[in-house]
RODO-2510 file (C-alpha; in nm, 4 decimals, decimal comma):
residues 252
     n   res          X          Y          Z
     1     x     0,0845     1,2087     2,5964
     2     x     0,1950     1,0750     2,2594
     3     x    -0,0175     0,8447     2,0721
     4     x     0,0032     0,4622     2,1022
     5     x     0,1560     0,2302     1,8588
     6     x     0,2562    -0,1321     1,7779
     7     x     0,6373    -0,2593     1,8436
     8     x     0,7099    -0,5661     1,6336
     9     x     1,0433    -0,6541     1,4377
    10     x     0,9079    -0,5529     1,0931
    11     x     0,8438    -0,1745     1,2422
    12     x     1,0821     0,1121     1,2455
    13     x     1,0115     0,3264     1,5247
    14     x     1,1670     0,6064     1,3484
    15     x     0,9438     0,5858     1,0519
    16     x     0,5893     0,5150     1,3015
    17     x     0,7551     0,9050     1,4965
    18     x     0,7281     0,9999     1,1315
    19     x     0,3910     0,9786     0,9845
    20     x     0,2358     1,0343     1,3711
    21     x     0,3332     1,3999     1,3510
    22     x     0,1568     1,4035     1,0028
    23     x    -0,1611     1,2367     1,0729
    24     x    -0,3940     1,5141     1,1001
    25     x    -0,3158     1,6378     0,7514
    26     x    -0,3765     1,2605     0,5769
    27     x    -0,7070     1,4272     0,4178
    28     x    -0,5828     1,7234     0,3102
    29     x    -0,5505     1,6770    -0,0425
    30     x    -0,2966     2,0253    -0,0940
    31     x    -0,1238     1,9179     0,2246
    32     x     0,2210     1,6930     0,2557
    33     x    -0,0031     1,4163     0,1489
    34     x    -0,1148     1,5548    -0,1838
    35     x     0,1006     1,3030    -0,3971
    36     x    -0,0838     1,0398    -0,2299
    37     x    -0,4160     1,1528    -0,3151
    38     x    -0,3533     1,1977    -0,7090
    39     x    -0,1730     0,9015    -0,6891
    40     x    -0,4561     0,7140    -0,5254
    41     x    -0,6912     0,7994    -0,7739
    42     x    -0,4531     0,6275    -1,0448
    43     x    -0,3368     0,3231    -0,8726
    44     x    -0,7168     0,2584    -0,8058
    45     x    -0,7901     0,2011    -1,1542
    46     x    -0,5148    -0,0303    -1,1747
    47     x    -0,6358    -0,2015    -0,8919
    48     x    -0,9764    -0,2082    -1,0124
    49     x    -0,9535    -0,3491    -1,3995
    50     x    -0,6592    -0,6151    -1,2520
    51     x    -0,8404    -0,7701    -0,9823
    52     x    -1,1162    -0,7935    -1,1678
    53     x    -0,9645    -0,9696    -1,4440
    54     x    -0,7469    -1,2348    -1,2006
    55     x    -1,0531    -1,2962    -0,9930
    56     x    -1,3253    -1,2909    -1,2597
    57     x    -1,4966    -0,9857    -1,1839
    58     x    -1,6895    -0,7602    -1,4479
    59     x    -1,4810    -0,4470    -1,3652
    60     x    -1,7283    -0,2167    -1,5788
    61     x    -1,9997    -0,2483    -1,2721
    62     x    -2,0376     0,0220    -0,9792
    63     x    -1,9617    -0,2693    -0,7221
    64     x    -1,7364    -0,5247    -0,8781
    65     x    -1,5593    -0,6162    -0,5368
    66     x    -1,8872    -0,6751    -0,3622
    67     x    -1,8034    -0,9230    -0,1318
    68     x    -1,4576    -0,9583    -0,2053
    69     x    -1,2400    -0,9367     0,1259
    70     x    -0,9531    -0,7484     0,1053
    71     x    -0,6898    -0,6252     0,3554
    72     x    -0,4946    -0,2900     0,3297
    73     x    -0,1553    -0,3034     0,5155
    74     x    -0,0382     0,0742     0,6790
    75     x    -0,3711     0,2264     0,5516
    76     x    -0,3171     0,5602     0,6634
    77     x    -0,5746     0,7732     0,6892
    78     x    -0,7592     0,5689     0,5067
    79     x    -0,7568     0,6985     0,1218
    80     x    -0,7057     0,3336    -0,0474
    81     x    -0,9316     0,1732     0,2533
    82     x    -1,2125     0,4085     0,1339
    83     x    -1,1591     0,3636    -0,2204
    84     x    -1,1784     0,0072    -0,2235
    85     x    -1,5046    -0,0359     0,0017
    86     x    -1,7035     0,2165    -0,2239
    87     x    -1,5856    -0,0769    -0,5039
    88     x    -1,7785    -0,3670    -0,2582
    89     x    -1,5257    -0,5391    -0,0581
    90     x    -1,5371    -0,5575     0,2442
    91     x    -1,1585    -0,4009     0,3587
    92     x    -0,9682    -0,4222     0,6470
    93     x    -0,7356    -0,1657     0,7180
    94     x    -0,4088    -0,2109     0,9253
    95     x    -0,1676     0,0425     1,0784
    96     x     0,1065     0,0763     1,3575
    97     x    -0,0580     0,3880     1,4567
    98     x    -0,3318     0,4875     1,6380
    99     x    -0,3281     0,8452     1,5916
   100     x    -0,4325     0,7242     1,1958
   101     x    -0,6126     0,4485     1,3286
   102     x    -0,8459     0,7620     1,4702
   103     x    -0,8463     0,9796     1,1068
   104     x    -0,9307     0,7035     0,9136
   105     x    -1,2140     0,5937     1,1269
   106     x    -1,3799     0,9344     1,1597
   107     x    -1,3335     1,0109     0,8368
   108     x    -1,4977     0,6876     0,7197
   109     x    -1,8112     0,7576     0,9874
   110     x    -1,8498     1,0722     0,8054
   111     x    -1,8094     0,9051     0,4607
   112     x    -2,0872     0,6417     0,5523
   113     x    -1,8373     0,3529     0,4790
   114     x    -1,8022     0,0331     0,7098
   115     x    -1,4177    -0,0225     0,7041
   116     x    -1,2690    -0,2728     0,9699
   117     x    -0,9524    -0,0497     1,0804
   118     x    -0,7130    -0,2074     1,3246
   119     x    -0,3955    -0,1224     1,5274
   120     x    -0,2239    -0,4653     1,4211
   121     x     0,0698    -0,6095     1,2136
   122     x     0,0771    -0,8194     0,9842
   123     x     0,2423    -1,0986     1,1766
   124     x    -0,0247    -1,0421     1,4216
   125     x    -0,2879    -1,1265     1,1701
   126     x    -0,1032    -1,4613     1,1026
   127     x    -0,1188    -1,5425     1,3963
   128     x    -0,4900    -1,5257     1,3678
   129     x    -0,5489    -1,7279     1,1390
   130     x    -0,6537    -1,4436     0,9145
   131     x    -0,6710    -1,4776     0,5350
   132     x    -0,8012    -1,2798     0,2457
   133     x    -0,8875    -1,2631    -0,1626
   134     x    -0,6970    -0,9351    -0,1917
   135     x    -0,3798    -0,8099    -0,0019
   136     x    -0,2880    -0,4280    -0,1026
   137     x     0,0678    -0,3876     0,0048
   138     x     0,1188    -0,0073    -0,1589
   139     x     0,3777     0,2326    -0,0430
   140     x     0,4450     0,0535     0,2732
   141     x     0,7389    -0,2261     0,1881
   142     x     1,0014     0,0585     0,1864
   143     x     0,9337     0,1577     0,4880
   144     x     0,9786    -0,1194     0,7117
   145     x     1,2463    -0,3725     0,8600
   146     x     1,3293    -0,7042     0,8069
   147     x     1,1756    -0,7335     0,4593
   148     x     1,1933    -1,0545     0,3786
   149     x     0,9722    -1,1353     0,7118
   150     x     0,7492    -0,8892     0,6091
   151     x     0,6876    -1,0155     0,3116
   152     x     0,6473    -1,3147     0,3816
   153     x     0,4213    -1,2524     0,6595
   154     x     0,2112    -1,0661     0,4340
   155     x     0,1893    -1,3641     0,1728
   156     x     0,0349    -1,5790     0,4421
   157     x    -0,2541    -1,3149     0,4803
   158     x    -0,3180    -1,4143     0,1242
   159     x    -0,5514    -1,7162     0,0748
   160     x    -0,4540    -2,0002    -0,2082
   161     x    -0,6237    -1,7908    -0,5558
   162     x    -0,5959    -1,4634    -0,4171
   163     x    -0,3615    -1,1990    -0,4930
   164     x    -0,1380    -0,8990    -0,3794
   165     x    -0,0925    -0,5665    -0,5323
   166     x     0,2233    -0,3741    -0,4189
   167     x     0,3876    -0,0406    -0,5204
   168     x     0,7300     0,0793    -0,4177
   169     x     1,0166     0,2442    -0,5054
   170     x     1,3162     0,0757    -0,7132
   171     x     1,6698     0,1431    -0,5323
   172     x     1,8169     0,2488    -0,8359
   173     x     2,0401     0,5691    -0,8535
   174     x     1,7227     0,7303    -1,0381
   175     x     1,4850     0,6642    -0,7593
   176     x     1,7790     0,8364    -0,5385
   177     x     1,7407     1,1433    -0,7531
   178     x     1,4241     1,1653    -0,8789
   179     x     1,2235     1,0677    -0,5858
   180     x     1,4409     1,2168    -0,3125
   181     x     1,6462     1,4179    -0,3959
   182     x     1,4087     1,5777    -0,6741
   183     x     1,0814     1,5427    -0,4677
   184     x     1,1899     1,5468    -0,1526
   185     x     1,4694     1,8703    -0,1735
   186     x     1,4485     2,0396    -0,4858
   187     x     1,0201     2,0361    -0,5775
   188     x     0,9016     2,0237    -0,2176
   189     x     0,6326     1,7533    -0,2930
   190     x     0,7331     1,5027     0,0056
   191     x     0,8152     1,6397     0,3327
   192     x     1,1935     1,5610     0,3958
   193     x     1,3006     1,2434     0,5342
   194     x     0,9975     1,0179     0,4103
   195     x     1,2482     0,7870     0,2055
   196     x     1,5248     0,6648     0,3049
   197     x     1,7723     0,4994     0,0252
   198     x     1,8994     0,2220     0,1738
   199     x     1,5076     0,0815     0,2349
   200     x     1,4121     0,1620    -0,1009
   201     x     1,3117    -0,1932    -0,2782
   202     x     1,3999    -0,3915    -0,6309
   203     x     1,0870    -0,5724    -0,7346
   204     x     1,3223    -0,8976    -0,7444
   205     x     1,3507    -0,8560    -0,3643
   206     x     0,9644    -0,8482    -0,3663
   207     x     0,8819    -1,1870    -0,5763
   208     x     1,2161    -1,3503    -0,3647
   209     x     1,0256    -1,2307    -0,0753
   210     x     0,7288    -1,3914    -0,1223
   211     x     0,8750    -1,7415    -0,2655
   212     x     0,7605    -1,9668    -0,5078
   213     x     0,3842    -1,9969    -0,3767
   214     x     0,3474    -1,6346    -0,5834
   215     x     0,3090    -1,6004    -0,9753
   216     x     0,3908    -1,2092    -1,0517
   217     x     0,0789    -1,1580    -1,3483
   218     x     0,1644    -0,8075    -1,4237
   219     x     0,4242    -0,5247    -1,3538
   220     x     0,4181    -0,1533    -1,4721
   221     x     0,6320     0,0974    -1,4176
   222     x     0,4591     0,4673    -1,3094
   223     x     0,5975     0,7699    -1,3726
   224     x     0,4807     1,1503    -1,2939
   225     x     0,5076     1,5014    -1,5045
   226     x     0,6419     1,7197    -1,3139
   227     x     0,4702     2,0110    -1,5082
   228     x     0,1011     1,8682    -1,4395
   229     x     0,1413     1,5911    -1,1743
   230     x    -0,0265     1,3320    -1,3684
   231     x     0,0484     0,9775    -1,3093
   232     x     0,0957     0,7554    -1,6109
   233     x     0,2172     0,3645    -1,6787
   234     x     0,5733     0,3315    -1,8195
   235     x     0,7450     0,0155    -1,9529
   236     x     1,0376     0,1710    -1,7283
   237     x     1,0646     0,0590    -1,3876
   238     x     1,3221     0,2523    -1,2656
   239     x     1,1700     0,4599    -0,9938
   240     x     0,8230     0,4057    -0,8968
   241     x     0,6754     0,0328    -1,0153
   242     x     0,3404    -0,2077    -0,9089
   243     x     0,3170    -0,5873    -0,9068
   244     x     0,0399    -0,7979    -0,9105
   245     x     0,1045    -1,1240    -0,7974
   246     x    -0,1426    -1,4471    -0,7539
   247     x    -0,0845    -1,7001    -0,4239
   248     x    -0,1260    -2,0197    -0,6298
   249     x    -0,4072    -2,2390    -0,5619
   250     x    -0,2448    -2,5682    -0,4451
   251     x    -0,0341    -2,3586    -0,1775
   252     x    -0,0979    -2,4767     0,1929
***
């Protein structure tokens, strides 16, 4: 019997078939998912000295999220998740399926981590009533339909203050051959078939997306060699990029 997961306009069932048949091998940093690991360790950082700054932390201490909660949309196996909660906050992690609803979870039990991981969408959490000082939206946007819903669903999980992170892909004829036709068919790195063109996003569509209640703080291009596979910042946005954006205060 296949694994469970969420229906809900934003999802593409195609995409949830996907990463399903993939989930055992989230934690296998040589596996499909080892671009995700090395870039996890640099997009942390990133993370780590921005939030601090916007939401006056001292980003130089062991814990400088302590207390801080923050939400993790499509969080996988739980690499980012687990990152984030060894930095203090306290992180909720949301996915479509359950199948990595189950890896992250027993991979955080064995870790020793407390992570609130739920089978949910974000429109769900709306609906709660849910907000939160930190919204990671990172590698997920180009994946889903009905963007602009999305994204705006996901702002309202942001309380008035607080801020999003997001990384994507730029739909630029670059990202077409650099990061799928170049890492997808020529260097192997991504399985086939985990980008599609047409969903790839411009970081316009992102700050449209979330409307005038969002101030973008900071953008950086990233870029990788393809000789070492070390992630760096670039002025150039042309393929891979991350925002930081702040929900302004007097929003309702």
């Amino acid at each position: 019997m296949s694994a469970a997961h969420l229906t809900a306009p934003s999802i593409d069932p195609d995409e949830v078939a996907y990463f399903e048949r993939l989930a055992h091998r989230w934690w296998d940093a040589e596996g499909p998912f080892w671009p995700l690991h090395r870039l996890n360790s640099f997009r942390v950082g990133y993370i780590r000295q921005r939030l601090a700054t916007t939401l006056g932390r001292d980003a130089a201490l062991d814990r400088p999220f302590e207390g801080l909660k923050l939400l993790d949309i499509g969080s996988g196996g739980g690499i980012l998740s687990e990152s984030m909660a060894r930095l203090g906050a306290r992180v909720t992690g949301i996915e479509i399926t359950e199948k990595n609803i189950r890896v992250a979870e027993l991979h955080a039990q064995w870790s020793g981590l407390g992570i609130d991981y739920r089978l949910a969408t974000a429109d769900q959490l709306v609906r709660e009533g849910a907000q939160f000082d930190a919204v990671l939206n990172m590698e997920v946007i180009e994946h889903v339909e009905h963007l602009a819903d999305f994204l705006a669903d996901c702002g309202r999980l942001v309380r008035p203050g607080g801020v999003m992170v997001v990384a994507s892909i730029n739909r630029t004829l670059a990202a077409l051959v650099m990061a799928i036709i170049g890492a997808e068919y020529i260097l192997g790195w991504l399985p086939r078939g985990t980008h599609h063109f047409r969903k790839l996003v411009r970081p316009q569509q992102v700050t449209e997306g979330l409307g005038d209640e969002f101030i973008l703080l900071h953008r950086t291009g990233v870029r990788v060699n393809p000789l070492n596979r070390v992630f760096s910042y670039t002025r150039w946005m042309g393929v891979n990029y991350m925002l930081l954006l702040q929900r302004k205060e007097s929003s309702t």
